[in-house]
C-alpha positions as CSV (number, residue, x, y, z in Angstrom):
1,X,50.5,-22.2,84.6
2,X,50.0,-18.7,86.5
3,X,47.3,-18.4,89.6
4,X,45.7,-15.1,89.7
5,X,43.6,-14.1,92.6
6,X,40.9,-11.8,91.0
7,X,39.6,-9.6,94.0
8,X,36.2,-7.8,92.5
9,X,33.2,-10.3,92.8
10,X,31.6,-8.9,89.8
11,X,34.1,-9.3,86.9
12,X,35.9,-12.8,88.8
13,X,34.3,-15.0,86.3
14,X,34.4,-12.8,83.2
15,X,37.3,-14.1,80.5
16,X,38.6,-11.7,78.1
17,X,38.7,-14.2,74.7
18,X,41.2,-11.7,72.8
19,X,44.0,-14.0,73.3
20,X,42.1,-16.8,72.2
21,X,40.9,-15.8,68.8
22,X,38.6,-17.0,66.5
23,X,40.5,-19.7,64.7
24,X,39.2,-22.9,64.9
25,X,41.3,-25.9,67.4
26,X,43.4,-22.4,68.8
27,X,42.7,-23.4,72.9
28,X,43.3,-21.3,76.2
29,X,43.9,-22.5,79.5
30,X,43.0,-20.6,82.9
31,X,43.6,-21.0,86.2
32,X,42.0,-18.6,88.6
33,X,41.2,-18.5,92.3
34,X,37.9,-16.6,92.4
35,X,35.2,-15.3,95.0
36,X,32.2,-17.2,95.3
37,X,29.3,-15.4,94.1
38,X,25.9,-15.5,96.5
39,X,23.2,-18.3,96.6
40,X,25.6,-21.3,95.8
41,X,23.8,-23.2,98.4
42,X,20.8,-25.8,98.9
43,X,18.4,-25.9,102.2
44,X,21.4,-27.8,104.4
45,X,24.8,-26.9,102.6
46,X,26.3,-24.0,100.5
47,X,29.1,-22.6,99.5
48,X,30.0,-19.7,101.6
49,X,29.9,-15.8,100.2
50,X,33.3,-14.9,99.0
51,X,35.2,-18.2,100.1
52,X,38.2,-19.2,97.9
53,X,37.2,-21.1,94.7
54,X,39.9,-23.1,92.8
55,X,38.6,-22.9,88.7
56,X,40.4,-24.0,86.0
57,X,38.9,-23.8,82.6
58,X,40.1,-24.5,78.6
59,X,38.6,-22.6,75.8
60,X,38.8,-23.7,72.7
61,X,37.7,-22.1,69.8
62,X,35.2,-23.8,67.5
63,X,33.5,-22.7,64.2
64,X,30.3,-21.4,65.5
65,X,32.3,-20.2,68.8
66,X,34.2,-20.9,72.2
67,X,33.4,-24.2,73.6
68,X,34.5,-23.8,77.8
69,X,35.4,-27.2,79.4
70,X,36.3,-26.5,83.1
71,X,37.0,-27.8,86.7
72,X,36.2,-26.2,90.2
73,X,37.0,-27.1,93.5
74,X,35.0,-25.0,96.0
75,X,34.5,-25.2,100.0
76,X,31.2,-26.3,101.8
77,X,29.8,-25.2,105.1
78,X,26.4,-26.5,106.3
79,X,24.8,-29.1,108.8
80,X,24.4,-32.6,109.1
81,X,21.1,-33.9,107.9
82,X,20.9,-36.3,110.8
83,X,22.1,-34.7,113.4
84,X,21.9,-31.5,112.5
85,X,25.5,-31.3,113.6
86,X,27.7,-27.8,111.8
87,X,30.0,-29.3,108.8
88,X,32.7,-28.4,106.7
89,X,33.8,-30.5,103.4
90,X,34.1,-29.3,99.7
91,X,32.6,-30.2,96.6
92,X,34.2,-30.5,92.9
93,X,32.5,-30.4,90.0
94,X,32.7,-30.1,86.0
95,X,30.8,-28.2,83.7
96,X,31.5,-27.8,79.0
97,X,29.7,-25.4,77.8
98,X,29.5,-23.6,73.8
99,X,29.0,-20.3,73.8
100,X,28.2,-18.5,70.3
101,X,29.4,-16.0,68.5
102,X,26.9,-12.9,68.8
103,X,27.1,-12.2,65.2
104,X,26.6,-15.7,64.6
105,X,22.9,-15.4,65.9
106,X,21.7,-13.5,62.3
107,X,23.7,-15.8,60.2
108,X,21.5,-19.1,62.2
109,X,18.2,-17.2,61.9
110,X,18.8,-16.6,57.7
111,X,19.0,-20.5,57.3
112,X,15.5,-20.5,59.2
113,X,14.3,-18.1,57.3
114,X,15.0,-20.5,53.8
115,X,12.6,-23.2,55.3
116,X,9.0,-22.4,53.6
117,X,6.0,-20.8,56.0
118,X,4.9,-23.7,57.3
119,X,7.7,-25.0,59.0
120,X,8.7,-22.0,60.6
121,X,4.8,-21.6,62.2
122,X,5.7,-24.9,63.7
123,X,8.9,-24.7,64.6
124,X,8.7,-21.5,66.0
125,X,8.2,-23.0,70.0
126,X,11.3,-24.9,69.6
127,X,13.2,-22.4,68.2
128,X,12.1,-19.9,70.9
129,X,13.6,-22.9,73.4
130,X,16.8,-23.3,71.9
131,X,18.2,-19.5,72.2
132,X,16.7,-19.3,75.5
133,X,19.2,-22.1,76.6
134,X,21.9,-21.2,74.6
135,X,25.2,-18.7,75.9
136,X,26.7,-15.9,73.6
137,X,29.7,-13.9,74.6
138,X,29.7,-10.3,74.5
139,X,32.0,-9.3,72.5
140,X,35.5,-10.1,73.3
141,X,34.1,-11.3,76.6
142,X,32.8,-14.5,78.2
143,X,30.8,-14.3,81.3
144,X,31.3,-18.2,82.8
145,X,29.0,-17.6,86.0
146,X,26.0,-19.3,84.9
147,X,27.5,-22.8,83.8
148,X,29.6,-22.1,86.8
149,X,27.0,-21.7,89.5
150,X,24.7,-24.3,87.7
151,X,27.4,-26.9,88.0
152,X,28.3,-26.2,91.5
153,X,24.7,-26.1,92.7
154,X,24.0,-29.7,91.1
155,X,26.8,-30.9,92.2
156,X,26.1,-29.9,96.2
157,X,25.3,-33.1,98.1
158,X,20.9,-32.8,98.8
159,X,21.7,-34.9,102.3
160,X,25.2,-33.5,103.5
161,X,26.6,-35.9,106.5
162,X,28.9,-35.2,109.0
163,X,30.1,-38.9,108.3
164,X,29.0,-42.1,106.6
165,X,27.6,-43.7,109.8
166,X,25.9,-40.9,111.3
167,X,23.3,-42.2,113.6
168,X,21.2,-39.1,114.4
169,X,19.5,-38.2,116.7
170,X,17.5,-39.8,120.1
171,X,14.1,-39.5,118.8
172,X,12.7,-39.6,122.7
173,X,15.0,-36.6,123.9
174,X,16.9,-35.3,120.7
175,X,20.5,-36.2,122.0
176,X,22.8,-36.7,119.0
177,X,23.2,-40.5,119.6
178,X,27.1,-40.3,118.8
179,X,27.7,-37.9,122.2
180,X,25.1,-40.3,123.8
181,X,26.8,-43.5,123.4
182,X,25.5,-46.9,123.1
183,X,24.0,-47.3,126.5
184,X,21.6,-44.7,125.5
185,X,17.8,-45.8,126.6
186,X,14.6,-44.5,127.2
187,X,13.2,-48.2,128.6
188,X,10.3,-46.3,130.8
189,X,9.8,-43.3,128.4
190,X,5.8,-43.8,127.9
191,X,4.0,-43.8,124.1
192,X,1.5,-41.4,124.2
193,X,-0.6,-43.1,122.1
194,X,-1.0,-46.1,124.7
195,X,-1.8,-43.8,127.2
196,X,-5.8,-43.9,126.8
197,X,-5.9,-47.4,126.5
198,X,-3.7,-48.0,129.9
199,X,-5.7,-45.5,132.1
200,X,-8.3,-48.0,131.1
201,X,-6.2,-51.0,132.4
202,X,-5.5,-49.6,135.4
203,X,-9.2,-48.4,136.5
204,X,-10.0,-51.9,135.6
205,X,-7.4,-53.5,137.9
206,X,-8.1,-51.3,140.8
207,X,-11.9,-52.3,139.9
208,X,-10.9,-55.9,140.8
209,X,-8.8,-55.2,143.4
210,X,-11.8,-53.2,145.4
211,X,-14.0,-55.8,144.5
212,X,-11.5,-58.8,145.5
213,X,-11.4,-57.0,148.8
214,X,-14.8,-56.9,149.4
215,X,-15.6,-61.0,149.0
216,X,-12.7,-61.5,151.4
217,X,-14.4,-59.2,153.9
218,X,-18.1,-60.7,153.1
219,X,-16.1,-64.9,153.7
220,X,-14.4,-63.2,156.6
């Protein structure tokens, strides 16, 4: 199966469907190593700009038009959402997706256009909804970046990990705790929030200390 490297960003993920044809079970398998587009990323982990994506896709044609069942492998770079620690891994996801013929679109709107007044006036929201989800090629040609970045993006991990066990960071001095090592403590950091309330205990004490002193000089 031949590997093609497809340098310009803009057309990597476009798929001419001339060799396919329109009759129905004919399939079409690609392989392609393509740049990754921008914004394949969530807050902590993405995919970078132009890194080498592995995508492997089979078109078949279908009566209404070319369903696209595909595979992509693609790297990650990010940090760790414990320790905040820089990562590498890579992600691999699946996306099928039908994309219809354009000239299909008139011949689906006549078969509305049989149903009497009343349902179309009710109908009309939903059908509005449907085209707005649904893919068309352009012609000849299928532009896969959409199911492709949408399949990538859900697949990115929301609390990437620099490994399974991670234990984060020192919450007292914001060491990563892994560097630090188990002998790690902070036994005489002070709580803020007991500092009031032991200011108190100590003008107390040193109340009954000065007081102490003065019955022993008063016996004395």
């Amino acid at each position: 199966m031949p590997n093609t490297r497809t340098h310009a960003p803009r057309g990597a993920l476009v798929f001419d469907m001339r060799l396919l044809g329109r009759q129905a079970g004919s399939a079409l398998t690609q392989a392609r190593t393509v740049p990754a587009p921008d914004d394949l990323r969530l807050e902590l982990i993405g995919v970078p700009v132009g890194a080498d994506v592995a995508l492997e896709v089979r078109f078949e044609a279908v009566s209404e038009g070319v369903l696209a069942t595909g595979t992509t492998t693609a790297p990650l770079a990010g940090e760790c959402a414990r320790c905040l620690a820089p990562l590498t891994s890579s992600v691999t996801a699946s996306f099928t997706e039908l994309y219809l013929y354009p000239d299909g679109r008139h011949d689906r709107h006549d078969k509305h256009d049989r149903h009497d007044k009343h349902d179309r006036h009710d109908k009309h929201d939903e059908y509005e909804e449907q085209d707005d989800e649904e893919r068309y090629l352009d012609g000849d040609l299928l532009d896969l970046e959409p199911a492709f970045r949408d399949a990538v993006v859900l697949a990115l991990p929301m609390s990437p990990l620099c490994r399974e066990d991670c234990p984060g960071l020192c919450a007292e001095c914001g060491v990563p705790l892994a560097d630090a090592g188990p002998g790690h403590r902070h036994e005489d950091a002070a709580d803020p929030r007991w500092a009031a309330l032991r200011q108190l205990n100590d003008q107390a004490t040193n109340h009954q200390d000065r007081r102490a002193g003065a019955i022993d000089l008063q016996e004395g």
